[in-house]
N, C-alpha and C positions, 0 to 999 in steps of 0.2 A: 394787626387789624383786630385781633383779640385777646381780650382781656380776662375774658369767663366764657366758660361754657353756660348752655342757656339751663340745664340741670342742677348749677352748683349754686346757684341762688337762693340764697334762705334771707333769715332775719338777723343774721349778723353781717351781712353787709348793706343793713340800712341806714340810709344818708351817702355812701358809698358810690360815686361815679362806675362804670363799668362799658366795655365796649364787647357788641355779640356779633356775633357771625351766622345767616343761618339760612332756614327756610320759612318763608309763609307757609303754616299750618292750616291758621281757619284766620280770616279778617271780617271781624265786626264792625257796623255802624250805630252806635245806640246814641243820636240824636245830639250831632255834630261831634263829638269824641269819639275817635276811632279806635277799635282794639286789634291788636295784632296778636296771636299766637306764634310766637319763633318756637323752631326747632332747629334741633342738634343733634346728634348720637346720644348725649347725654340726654335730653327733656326736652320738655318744653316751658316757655316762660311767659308772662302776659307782659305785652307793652302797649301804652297809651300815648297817643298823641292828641294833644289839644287844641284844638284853635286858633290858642293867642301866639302860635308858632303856624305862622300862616303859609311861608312856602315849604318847610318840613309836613303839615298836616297836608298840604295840596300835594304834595308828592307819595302820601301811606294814601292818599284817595287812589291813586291809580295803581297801586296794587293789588295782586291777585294772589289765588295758590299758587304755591310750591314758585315765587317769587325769589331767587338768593338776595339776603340783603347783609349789610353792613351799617350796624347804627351803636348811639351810644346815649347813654341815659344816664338817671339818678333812680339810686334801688329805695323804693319805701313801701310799708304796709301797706296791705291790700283795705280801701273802708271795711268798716265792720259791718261783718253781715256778707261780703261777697268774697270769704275764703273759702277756696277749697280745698278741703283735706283729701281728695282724693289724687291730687298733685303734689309732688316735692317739694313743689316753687310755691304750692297755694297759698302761702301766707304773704308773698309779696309780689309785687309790681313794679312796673323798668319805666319812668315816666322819659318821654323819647325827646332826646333833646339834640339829635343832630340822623340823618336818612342818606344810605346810599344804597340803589338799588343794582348792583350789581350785574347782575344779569335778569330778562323777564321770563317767564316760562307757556307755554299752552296749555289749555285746559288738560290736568292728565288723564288716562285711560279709564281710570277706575281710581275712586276717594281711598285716602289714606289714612283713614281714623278704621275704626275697631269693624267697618262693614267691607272694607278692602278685602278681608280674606273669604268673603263672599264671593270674589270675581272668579273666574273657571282659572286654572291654573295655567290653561294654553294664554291667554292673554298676559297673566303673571310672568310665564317665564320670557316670554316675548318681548314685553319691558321690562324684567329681571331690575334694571338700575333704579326704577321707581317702584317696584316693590320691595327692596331692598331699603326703602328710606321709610317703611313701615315702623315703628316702633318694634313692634311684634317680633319682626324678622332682624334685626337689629339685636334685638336681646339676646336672641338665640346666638348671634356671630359673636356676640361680646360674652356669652357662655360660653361659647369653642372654645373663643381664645384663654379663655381663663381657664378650661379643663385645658387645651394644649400644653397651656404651662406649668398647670401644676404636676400634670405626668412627668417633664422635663425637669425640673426643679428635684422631683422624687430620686429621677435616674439619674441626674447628674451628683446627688448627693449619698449615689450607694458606689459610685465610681463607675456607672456607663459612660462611655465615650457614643457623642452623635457623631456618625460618620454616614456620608452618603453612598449609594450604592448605583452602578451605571442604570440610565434609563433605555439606551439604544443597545442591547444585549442580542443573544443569541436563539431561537426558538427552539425551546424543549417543552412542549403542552402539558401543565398538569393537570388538566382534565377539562379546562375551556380551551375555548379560539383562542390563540393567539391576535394581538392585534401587529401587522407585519408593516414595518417600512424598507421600501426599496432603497440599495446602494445608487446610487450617480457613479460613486467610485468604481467598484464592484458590480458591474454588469452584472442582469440574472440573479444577484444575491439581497439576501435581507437581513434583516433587524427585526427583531422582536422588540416591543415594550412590554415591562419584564410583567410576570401577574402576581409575584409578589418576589423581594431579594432573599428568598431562600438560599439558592446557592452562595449569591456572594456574600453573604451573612455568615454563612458555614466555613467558605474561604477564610474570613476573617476571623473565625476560631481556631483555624491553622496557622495562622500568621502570628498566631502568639498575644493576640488584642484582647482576650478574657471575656471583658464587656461592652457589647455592642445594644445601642437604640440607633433609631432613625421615624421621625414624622414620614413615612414613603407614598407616592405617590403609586398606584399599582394598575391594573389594564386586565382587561378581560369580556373577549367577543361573548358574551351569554345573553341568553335572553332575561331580560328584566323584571323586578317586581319593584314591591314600596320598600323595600330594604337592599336591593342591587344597583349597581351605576354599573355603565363601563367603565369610567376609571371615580377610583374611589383613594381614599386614605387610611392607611392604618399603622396604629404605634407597633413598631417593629423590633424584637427584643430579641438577644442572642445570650448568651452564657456557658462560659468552659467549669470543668469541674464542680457541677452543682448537680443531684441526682433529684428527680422530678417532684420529691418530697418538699424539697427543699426551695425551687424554685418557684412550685407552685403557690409556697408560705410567701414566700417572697412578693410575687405580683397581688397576692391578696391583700398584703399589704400596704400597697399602692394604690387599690381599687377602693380601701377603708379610708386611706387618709385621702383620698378625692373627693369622695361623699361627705369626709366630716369637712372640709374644708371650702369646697363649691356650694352643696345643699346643706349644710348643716345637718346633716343626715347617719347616724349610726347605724353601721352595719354589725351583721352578727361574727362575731370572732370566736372561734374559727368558723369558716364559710362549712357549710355541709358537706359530704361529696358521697358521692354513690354511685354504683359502675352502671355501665352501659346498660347491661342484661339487665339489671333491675330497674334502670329508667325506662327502659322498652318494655319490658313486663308491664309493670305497674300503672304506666300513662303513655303508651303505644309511642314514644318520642325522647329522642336521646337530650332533646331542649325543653323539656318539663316545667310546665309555668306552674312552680308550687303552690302560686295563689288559688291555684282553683283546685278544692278538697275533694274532686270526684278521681276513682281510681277504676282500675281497670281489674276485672277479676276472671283467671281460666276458670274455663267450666266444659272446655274439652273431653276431660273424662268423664263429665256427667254424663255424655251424649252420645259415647260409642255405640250403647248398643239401641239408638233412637233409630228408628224406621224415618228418618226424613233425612234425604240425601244433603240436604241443603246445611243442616248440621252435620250428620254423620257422616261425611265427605272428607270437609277439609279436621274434622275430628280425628280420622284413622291418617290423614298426608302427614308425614314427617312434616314438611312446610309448610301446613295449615295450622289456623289458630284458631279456634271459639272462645270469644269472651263476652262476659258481661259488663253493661255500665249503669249501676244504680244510680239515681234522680230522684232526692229527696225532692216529697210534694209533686214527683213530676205526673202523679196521675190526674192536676188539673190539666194536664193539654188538651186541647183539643184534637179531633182527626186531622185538621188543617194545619194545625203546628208540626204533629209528626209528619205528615207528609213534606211537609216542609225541609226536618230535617232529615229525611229518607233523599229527596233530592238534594241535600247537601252535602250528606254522605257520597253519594255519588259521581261529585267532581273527583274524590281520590279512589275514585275505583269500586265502591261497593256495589251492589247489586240489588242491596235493598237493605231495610234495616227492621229488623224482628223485633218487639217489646211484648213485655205483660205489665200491664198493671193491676196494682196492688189493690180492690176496692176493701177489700174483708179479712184480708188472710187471715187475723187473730179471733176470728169466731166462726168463719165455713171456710176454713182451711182451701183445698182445692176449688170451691165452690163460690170463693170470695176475690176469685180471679177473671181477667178480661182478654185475652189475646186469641188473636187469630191461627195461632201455632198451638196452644193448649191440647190440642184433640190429639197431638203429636208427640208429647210428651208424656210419660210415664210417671206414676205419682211417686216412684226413687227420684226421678230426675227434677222433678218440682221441687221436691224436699228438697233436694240436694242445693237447685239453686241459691233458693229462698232463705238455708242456713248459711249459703256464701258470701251472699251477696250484704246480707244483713238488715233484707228489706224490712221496711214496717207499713203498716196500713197508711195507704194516702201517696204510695213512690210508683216509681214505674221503674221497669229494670230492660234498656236496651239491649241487645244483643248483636254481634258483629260475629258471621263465620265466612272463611276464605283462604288465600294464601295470607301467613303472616305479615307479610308485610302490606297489604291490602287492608288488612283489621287493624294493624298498631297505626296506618294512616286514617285512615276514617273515624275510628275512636276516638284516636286521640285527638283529631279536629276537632270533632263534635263534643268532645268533654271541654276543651276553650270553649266554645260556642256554648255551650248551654250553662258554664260558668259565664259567661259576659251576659245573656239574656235574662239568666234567672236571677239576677241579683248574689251569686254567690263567688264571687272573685272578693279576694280579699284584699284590704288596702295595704300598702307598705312594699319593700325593696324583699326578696327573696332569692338570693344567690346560691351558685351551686355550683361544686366541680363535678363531671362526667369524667369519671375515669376507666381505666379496662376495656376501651375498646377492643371489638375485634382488628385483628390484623389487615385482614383481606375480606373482601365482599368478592361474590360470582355474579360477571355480567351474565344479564336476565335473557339472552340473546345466542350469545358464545357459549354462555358456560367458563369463559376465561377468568381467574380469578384476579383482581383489580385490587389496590393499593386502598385501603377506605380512607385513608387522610393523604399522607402521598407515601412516594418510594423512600425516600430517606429516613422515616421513622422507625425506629429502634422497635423489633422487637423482646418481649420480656425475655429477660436472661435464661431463665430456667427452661424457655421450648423452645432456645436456639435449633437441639436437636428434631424439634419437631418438625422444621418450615418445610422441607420437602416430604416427609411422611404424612402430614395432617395439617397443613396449612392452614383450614378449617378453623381449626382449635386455637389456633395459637393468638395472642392477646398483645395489643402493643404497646408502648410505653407514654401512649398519648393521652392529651387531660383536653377539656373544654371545660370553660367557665360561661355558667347562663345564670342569664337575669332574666328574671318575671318573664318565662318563655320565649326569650333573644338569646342565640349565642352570640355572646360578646367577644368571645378570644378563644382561639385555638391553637395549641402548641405540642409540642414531642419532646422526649429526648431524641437525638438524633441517631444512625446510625455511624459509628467511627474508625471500623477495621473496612478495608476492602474488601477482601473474603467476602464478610455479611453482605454488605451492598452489591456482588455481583451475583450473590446467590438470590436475593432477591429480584434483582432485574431478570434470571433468569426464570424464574417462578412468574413474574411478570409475561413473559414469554418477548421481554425484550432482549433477543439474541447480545453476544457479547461484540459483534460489528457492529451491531445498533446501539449500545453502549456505549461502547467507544467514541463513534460520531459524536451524538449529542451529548453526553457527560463526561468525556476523556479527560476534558480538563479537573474533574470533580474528584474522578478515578486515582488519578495520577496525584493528589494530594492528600490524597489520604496514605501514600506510602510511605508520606515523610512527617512522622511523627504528629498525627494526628489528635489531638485532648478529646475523653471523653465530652458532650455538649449538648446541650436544649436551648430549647425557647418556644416563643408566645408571641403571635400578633393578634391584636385587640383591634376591632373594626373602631375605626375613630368615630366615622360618621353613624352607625348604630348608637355605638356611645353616648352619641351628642344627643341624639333622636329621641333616645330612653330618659336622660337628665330633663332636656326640657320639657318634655310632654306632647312632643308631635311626633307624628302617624307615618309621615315618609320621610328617608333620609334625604329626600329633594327639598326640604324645608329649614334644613340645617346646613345646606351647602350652598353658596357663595353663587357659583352660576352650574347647575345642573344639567343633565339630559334629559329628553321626554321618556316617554315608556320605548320608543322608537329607535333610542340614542338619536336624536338629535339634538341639535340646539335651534331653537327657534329664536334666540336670539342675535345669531351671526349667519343663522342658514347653513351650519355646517351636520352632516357632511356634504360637501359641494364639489362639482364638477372642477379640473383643472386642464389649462387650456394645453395643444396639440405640443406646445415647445416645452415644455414641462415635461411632460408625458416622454418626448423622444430623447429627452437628454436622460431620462430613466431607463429606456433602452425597454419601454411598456406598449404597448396597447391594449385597447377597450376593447373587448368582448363580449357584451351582451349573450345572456341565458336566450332560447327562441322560447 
């Protein structure tokens, strides 16, 4: 039925017969000659029907949008004077010399030219299939596909093997819901859908397979934001005998030649990297958007011996932080702005957010200052700032005190936010590896100390002895890759002796019967000549999200969930009826 896509139309196939397949875009009437805009995945093209083809022209009269049609013509220049260069095709024109309409269509929900993504997203996702024939959104699936492959292409050419990994698995939580399906076969038992193939990625480093990839498909009951799904995708990577140096060189190299190769885009070789403690110091966030040149600076000791609790509090707590965040210019704000971002600050917990501004410093020193905390401050402590901070006349200098982690959230928000509002986000790609994490974090509740990435990652060689004396201290062999303040990928070396991993789950405080249950199988494989191993999964749909330039990963997926998890375009999740239900061996029970 076709000959060309409606995109591939230029000026060398003028004079050239051609047969298209497509959709009505826009149909014109300019004074008996009809214009049609077809579309395709690829373009759009202009075709004309004239007159002196009286039942082909009576047939483009009754057509509407989004019409599928099948027609064929002769390709020639567009008259001069009515190209458009702002189209592929615009230099030519499809004169219509034969019309089959296809199928007709209804008027659609909402117009499919460049005001479509004006429509509210619950209507979008609703009709998902017609917004999906946007240009717009079209680009972006045919960017998927082309980063998809070119990851694959990479992997298959360093000798990964794609191998898939079960979807109907066993429930071991790493630290979301699980999403669970019931046996039919197995009364009372379930299935997990996996939240990511960790383990059996690891199996397969036992198995003697070296190198594993997989596109995977992954699940996860959490609550949502513009970067979460419940089920989502991500490039899935495994490797025996490569220590974290080495494999981190490795994926950066993958991540280089995708950019030169998708965007035409150079990245910096080698990618930067900087441990944790110093990405959390510096810009309160282990995902550090290097574009934005505001930094975070202690000034804790200035403040011990400050008469205002408010500082000199979380100043003397082991757990408390007081820092500064200078704002070049930021002494044009107004009271309205700050307050602004004072209640902004306060979605992550702050309390309030303390400034001085800068009106004078360099000619009435103390006297050439403005804040409502000044009278509280000591003029060591002024100095003290004012040399740290490296303010100059015309800045304002924030200040954030609390528990640490309170301050490294709220800063480091507000330092994004006030890098997007003021103009000082800078343009370009800036990459980074996070290395040195801690080992373990203490739930804020229990006091239980918890896995920060998960159980299976290796800690550093050298405080094996420490894990039960100081577990604290001890540092793991894990890496994260960010982009322009997105983590992209997160990977470990793994743990590979048993020992290690049941001294771990018992630091965990997951006894060795609770072990056994849920990771027995995992146990039991590593006694049989287990390779040291790592890897790296890279969120595919972040990925996609960061290349093209949209805002939510629902805008690069195919057919997504609402913030709800649902789908509003199948209605799911939905009720299922009583025979269903009893051959599950289930019933419904409603919360009161």
């Amino acid at each position: 039925m076709r000959s060309h896509y409606c995109g591939e139309l230029e000026s060398g196939l003028i004079d050239r017969e051609v047969s298209l397949c497509g959709w009505v875009h826009r149909r014109r009437d300019h004074g008996g000659v009809i214009f049609i805009d077809l579309r395709d995945r690829s373009g759009l093209v202009q075709v004309v029907f004239d007159p002196d083809r009286a039942d082909i022209f009576a047939l483009a009269e009754q057509v509407r949008s989004e019409y599928v049609l099948a027609l064929s013509g002769r390709v020639r220049a567009r008259p001069e004077g009515t190209e458009n260069p702002d189209l592929p095709t615009g230099q030519v024109e499809v004169l219509g010399l034969s019309l089959q309409v296809l199928n007709a269509a209804e008027t659609p929900p909402f117009q499919l030219d460049e005001h479509g993504a004006d429509t509210s997203e619950e209507v979008r996702l609703r009709y998902r299939y017609i917004d999906l024939r946007r240009p717009e959104m079209q680009e972006r699936l045919r960017l998927r596909s082309r980063i998809t492959q070119t990851l694959r292409n990479f992997l298959d050419a360093h000798g990964f093997l794609d191998i898939e990994t079960p979807i109907l698995t066993k429930s071991t939580p790493e630290g979301a819901r699980d999403y669970l399906v019931p046996s039919r076969v197995h009364p009372g038992e379930f299935y997990a859908l996996p939240q990511s193939p960790q383990l059996f990625k690891q199996l397969l480093m036992m198995s003697g397979l070296d190198r594993y990839y997989q596109i995977a498909r992954c699940f996860r009951d959490e609550d949502l934001r513009a970067d979460r799904q419940p089920e989502f995708t991500q490039l899935d990577i495994e490797t025996s005998f490569l220590d974290e140096a080495q494999l981190t060189e490795l994926m950066e190299q993958m991540v280089r030649e995708l950019f030169a190769s998708v965007l035409e885009v150079a990245l910096p070789e080698p990618f930067p990297r900087m441990t944790y403690a110093e990405a959390v110091r510096r810009f309160g966030s282990d995902r550090p958007d290097l574009r934005v040149p505001l930094e975070l600076i202690d000034v804790a000791d200035l403040m011990g011996e400050v008469e205002f609790k408010v500082f000199a509090g979380p100043a003397a707590d082991p757990e408390g932080r007081v820092a500064a965040l200078r704002l070049p210019k930021g002494g044009a704000l107004t009271r309205k702005e700050i307050d602004d971002y004072t209640q902004f600050v306060g979605i992550y917990g702050a309390k309030g957010l303390a400034y001085i501004k800068v009106n004078d410093w360099s000619a009435k020193g103390r006297e050439g200052l403005q804040s409502p905390i000044l009278k509280f401050l000591p003029d060591s402590a002024v100095e003290g700032i004012m040399a740290r901070t490296g303010a100059e006349d015309g800045d304002l200098v924030f200040f954030g005190a609390d528990k640490a982690t309170v301050v490294n959230e709220a800063l480091g928000a507000l330092r994004v936010k006030l890098g997007q509002d003021r103009g000082l986000m800078e343009a370009g790609w800036r990459p980074l590896w996070v290395v040195d994490f801690p080992m373990f974090e203490k739930e804020p509740h229990t006091g239980r100390w918890m896995a920060l990435h998960h159980p299976f990652t290796a800690p550093k060689e050298a405080q094996l002895d420490q894990l039960e004396s100081d577990p604290g201290s001890c540092l793991s062999r894990a890496y994260d890759l960010v982009l322009n303040g997105t983590e992209l990928g997160g990977g470990s070396i793994r743990i590979h002796r048993e020992e290690v991993q049941r001294s771990i789950f018992r630091l965990l405080k997951i006894s060795d019967e609770d072990a056994n249950d849920r990771f027995g199988f995992l146990l039991n494989a590593l006694k049989y000549g287990c390779p040291p191993h790592g890897g790296i999964a890279f969120g595919l749909d972040r990925l996609v999200m960061l290349m093209t330039g949209s805002h939510s990963i629902r805008d690069v997926m195919a057919f997504p969930k609402t913030q709800t998890a649902s789908c509003l375009l199948t209605d799911a999740p939905s009720t299922v009826d009583e025979a269903q239900l009893k051959e599950l061996a289930l019933r419904i029970k409603l919360r009161a």
